[in-house]
KOLFI-686159 format. One line per field, with one value per residue (C-alpha): residue number from 0; residue in three letters; x, y, z. Coordinates in Angstrom, 1 decimal. Example, Ala and Ser with C-alpha at 12.3 -4.5 7.8 and 13.67 -1.06 7.14 Angstrom:
# residues 2
seq (0,1)
type (ALA,SER)
u (12.3,13.7)
v (-4.5,-1.1)
w (7.8,7.1)
***
This chain:
# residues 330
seq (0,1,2,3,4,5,6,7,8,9,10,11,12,13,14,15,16,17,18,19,20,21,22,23,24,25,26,27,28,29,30,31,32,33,34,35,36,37,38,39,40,41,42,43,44,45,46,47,48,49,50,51,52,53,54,55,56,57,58,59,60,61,62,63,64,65,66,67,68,69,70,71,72,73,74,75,76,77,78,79,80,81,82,83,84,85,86,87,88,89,90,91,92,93,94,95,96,97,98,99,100,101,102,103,104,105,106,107,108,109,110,111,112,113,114,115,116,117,118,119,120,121,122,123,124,125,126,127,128,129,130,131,132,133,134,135,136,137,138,139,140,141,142,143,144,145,146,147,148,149,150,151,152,153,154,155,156,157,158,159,160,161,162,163,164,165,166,167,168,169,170,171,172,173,174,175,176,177,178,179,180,181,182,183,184,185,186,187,188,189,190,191,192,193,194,195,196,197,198,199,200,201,202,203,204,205,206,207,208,209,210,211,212,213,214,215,216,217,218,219,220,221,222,223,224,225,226,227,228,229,230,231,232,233,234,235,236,237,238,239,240,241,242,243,244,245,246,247,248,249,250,251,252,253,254,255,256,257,258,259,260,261,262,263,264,265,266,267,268,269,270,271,272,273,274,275,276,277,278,279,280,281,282,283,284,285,286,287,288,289,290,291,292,293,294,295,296,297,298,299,300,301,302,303,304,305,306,307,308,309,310,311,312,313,314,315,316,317,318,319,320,321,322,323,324,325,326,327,328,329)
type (UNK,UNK,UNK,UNK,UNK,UNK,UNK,UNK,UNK,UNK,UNK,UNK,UNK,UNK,UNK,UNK,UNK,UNK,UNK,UNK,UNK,UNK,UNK,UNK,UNK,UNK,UNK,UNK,UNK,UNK,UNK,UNK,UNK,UNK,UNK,UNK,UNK,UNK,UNK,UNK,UNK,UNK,UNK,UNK,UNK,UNK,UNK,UNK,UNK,UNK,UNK,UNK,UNK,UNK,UNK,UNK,UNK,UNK,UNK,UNK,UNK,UNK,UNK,UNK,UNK,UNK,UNK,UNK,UNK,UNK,UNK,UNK,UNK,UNK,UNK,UNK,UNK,UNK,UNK,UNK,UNK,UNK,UNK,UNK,UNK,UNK,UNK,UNK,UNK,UNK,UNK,UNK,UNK,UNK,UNK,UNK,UNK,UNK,UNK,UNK,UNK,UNK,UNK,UNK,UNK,UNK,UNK,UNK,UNK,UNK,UNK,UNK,UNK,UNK,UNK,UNK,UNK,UNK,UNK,UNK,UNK,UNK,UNK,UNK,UNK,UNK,UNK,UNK,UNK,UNK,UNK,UNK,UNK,UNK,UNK,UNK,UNK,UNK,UNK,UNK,UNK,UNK,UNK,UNK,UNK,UNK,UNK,UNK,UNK,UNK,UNK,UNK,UNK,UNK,UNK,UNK,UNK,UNK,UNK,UNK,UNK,UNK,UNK,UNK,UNK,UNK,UNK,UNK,UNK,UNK,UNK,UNK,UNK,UNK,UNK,UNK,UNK,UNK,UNK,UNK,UNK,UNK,UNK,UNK,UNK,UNK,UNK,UNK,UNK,UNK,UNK,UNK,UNK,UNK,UNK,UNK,UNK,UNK,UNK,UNK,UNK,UNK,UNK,UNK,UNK,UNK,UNK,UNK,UNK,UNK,UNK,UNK,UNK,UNK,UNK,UNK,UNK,UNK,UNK,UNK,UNK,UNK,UNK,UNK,UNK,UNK,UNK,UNK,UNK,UNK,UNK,UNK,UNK,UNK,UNK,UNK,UNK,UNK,UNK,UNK,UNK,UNK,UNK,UNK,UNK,UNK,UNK,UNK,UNK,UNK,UNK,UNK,UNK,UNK,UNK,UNK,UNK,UNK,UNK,UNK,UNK,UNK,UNK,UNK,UNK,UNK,UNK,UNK,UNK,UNK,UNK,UNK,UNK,UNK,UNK,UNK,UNK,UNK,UNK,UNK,UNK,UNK,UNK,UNK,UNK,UNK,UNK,UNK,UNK,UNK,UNK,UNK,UNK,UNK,UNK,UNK,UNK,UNK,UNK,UNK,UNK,UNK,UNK,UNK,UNK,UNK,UNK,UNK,UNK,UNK,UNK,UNK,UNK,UNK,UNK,UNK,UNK,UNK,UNK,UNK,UNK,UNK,UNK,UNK,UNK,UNK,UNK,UNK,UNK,UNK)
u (136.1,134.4,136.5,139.8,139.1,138.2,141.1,143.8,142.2,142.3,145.8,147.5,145.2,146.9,150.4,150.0,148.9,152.0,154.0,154.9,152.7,155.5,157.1,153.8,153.5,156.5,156.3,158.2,161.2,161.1,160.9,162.1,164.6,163.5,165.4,167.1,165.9,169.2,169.5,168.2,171.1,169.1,169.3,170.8,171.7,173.2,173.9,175.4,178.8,181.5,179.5,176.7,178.8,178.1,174.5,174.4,175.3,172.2,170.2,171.8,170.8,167.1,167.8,169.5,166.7,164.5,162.9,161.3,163.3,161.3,162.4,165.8,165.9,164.5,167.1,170.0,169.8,168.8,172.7,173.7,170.9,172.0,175.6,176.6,179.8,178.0,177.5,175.3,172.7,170.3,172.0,175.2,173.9,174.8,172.1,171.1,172.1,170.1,171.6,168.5,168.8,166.5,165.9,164.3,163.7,161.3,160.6,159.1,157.8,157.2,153.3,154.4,153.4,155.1,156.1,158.1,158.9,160.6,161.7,161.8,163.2,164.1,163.6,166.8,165.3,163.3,162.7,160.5,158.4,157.9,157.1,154.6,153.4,152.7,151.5,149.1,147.7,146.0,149.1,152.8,154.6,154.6,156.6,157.9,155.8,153.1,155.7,157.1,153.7,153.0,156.0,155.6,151.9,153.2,155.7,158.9,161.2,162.0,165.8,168.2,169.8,172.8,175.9,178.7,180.9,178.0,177.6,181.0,181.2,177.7,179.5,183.2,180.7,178.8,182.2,182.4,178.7,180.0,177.7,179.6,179.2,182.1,181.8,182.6,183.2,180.7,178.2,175.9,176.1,172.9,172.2,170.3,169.8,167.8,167.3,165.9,165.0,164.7,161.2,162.1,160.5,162.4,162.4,163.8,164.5,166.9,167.5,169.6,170.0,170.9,172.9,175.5,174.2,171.1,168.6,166.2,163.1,165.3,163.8,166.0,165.2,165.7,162.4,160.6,159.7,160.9,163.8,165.9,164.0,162.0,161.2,159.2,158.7,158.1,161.8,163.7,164.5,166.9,168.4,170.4,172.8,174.7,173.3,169.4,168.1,169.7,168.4,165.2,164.8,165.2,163.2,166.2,165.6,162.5,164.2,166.6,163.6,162.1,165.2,165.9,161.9,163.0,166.2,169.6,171.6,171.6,174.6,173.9,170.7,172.5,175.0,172.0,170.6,173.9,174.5,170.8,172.4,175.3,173.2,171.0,172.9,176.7,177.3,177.6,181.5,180.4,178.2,178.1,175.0,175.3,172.7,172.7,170.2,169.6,167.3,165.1,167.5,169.9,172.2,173.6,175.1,176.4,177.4,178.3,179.4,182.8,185.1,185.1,181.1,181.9,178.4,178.5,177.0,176.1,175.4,176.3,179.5,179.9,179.9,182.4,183.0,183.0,183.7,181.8,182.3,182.1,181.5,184.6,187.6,186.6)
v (60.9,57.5,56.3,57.8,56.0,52.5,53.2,53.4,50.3,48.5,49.3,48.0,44.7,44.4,44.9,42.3,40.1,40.2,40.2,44.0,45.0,45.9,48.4,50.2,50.7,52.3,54.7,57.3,55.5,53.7,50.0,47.2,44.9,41.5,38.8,35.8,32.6,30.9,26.8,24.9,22.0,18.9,16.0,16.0,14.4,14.9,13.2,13.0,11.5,9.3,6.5,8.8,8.6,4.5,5.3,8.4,5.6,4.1,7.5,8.7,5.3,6.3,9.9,9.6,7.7,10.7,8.5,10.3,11.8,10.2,6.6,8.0,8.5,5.7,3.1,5.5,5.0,1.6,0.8,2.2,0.5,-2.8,-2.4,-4.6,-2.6,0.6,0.6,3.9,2.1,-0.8,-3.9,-3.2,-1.1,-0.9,-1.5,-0.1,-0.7,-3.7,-5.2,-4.5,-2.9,-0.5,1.8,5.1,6.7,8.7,9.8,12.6,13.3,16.8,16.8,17.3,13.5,11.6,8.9,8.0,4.5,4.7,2.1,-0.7,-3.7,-6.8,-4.6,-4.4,-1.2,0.7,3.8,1.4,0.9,4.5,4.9,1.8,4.0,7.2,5.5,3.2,4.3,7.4,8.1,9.4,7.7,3.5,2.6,0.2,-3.2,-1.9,-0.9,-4.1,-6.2,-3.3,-4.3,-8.0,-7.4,-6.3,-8.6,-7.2,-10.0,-10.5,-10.5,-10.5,-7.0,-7.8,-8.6,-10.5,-6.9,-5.2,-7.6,-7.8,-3.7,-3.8,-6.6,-4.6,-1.4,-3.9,-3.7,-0.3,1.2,5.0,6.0,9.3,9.7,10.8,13.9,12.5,9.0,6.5,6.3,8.8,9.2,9.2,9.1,11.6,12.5,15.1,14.9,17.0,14.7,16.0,16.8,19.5,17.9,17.1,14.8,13.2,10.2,9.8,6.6,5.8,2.7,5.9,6.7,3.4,2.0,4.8,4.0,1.1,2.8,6.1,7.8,10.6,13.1,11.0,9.5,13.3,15.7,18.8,17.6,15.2,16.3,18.8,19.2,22.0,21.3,25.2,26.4,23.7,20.7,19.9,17.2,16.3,14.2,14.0,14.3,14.2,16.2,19.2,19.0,18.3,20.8,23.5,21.7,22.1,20.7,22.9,26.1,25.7,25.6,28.0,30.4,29.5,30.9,33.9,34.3,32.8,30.0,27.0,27.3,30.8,28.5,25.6,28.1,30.2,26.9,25.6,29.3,28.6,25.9,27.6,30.3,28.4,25.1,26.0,22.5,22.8,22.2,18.7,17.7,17.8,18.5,18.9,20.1,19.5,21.2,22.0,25.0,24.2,25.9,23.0,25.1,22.8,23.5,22.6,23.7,21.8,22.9,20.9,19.8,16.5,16.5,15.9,14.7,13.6,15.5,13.5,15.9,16.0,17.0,13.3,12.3,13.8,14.4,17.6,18.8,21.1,24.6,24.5,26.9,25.4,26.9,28.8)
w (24.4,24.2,21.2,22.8,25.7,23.7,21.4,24.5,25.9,22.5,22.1,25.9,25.2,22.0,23.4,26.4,23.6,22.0,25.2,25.1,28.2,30.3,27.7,27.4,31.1,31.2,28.2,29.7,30.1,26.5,26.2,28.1,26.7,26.8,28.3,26.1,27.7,28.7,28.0,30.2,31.6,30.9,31.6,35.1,37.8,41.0,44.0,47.6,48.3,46.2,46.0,44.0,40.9,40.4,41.2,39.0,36.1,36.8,36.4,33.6,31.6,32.3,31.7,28.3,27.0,27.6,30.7,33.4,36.5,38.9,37.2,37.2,40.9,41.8,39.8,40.8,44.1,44.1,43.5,47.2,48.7,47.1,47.8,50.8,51.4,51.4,55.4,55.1,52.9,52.4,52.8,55.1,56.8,60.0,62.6,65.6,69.0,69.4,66.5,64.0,60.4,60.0,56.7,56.1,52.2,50.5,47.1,45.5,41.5,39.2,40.5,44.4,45.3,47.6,49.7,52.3,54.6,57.9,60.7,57.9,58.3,55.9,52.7,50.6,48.4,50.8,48.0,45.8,48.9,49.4,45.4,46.2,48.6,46.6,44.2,45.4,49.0,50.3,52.4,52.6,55.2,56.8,58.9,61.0,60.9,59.0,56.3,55.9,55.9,53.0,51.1,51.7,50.1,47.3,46.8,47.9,49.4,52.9,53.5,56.3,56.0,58.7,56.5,58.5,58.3,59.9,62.2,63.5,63.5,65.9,68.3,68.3,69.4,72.2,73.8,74.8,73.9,72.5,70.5,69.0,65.5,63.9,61.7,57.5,58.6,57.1,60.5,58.5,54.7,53.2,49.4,48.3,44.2,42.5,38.5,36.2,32.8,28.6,29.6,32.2,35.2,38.4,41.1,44.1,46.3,50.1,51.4,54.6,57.2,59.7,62.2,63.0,66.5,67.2,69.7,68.4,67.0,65.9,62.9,60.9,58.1,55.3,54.8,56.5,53.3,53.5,55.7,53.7,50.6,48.8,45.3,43.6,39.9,39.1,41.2,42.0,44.4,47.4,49.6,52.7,54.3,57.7,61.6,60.4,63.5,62.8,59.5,60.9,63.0,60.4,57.4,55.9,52.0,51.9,53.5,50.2,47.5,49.6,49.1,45.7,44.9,46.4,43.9,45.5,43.4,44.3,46.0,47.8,48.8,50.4,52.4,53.8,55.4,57.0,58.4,60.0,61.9,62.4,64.2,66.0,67.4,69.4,69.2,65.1,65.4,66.8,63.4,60.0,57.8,53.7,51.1,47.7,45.2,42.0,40.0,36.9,34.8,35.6,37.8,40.6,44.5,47.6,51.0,54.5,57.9,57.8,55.0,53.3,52.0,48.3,45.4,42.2,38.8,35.4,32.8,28.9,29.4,31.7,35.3,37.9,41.6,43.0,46.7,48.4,49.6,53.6,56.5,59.1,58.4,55.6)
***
């Protein structure tokens, strides 16, 4: 009985060894099938808006030297934040109400680090700041004052951030003071961009001036984790752009990789977190949120409450725009 029993053992040890576990558990029904791995779309990059394609130009020359994602990101979406027509972003931003530009952005890598700046002023590419700060401090997020004397410490320059088009929007607002933010009209387009190098890892950076004449000292979810962004390295990563409270108050970035672990696409992943919204705020009519994510298989998605959210893909097959499926009207 003893060498029956050693012999049985012997033999499922020997079939998990060679990957057959499963089809000696279930005997009775004959074996499994095992799965073809499908090809993995990589290198990739995606990103939020029209003006992701120029900045996915930037990735995709990291990417396609087998560089790492986290480089990618970071260069990619340096080209919005040094753009000074881009009035969303970095320099041209528009400022707040008091007439100061101030910049939120954070950055995450394949090892779940990350860091983040918020309230910055004076800093043309706030993301390298909050790499600087992931890399080389204890913590995740600066911000305001401290941020700055951080980036001035290690040697970013100090630069006024208030082009003479920005300027003369903020002093045409003064006039009238309505602050109404206008749903796809450029008062609150973040860029946000996920990539996924030849490596397989992924990772992500959001960078915004905010919300066009907000309340000085108004902080949105670009530079929060899990709001603006998420990435998981093992599922898959996620990012935002619009009216940053709502996505905010429903951690939206990490409710996507959250929901992507559990087995929706991308996509299916994106509309679940805008019907969250949906459900939960009557006002949604009045806003506009969009996510973006991507799987580690290279599968890509979208959705948005209203019409006219649109992101950019660089892949082998070249670099495109692509509008988004939406919940208004649909």
């Amino acid at each position: 009985m003893q060498k029956r029993r050693e012999f049985i053992k012997g033999s499922v040890l020997g079939a998990a060894a060679l990957g057959l576990g499963s089809s000696v558990s279930q005997a009775a029904g004959g074996p499994r099938k095992q799965e073809v791995p499908r090809a993995v779309n990589k290198p990739l990059v995606i990103s939020t808006w029209k003006f992701g394609i120029e900045a996915n130009e930037a990735a995709w020359k990291v990417l396609d030297k087998k560089g790492r994602a986290l480089d990618a990101v970071e260069q990619g979406v340096h080209v919005a934040e040094a753009d000074p027509s881009n009035t969303t972003v970095g320099l041209g931003g528009y400022p707040d109400r008091d007439g100061h530009v101030t910049l939120d952005s954070c950055i995450m890598d394949e090892k779940g680090n990350c860091g983040s700046v918020a309230f910055l002023e004076h800093i043309v590419h706030p993301v390298s700041v909050a790499r600087k700060v992931m890399e080389e401090t204890p913590h995740v997020m600066l911000v305001g004052e401290g941020a700055l004397q951080f980036a001035l410490a290690n040697g970013f320059e100090k630069t006024n951030l208030l082009t003479p088009k920005a300027e003369k929007a903020w002093k045409n607002w003064l006039r009238e003071k309505n602050y109404e933010p206008v749903i796809n009209i450029e008062n609150h387009d973040t860029i946000s961009m996920l990539a996924l190098d030849s490596q397989g890892d992924m990772s992500g950076a959001c960078t915004t001036s905010g919300l066009a004449f907000k309340m000085h000292g108004r902080v949105g979810d670009s530079p929060i984790i899990g709001a603006a962004l998420f990435v998981d390295n093992e599922v898959g990563g996620a990012c935002a752009t619009g009216h940053g409270e709502f996505v905010m108050k429903t951690l939206g970035s990490f409710l996507v990789v959250e929901l992507m672990r559990q087995g929706l696409s991308p996509a299916e992943a994106c509309q679940a977190a805008v019907e969250r919204i949906v459900k939960k705020y009557p006002n949604y009519r009045e806003i506009q949120v969009g996510y973006l994510a991507m799987n580690k298989q290279g599968e890509y998605g979208s959705y948005a409450i209203h019409k006219g959210f649109n992101y950019a893909v660089y892949d082998q097959t070249g670099n495109r725009l692509i509008d988004s499926a939406h919940y208004v009207n649909r």
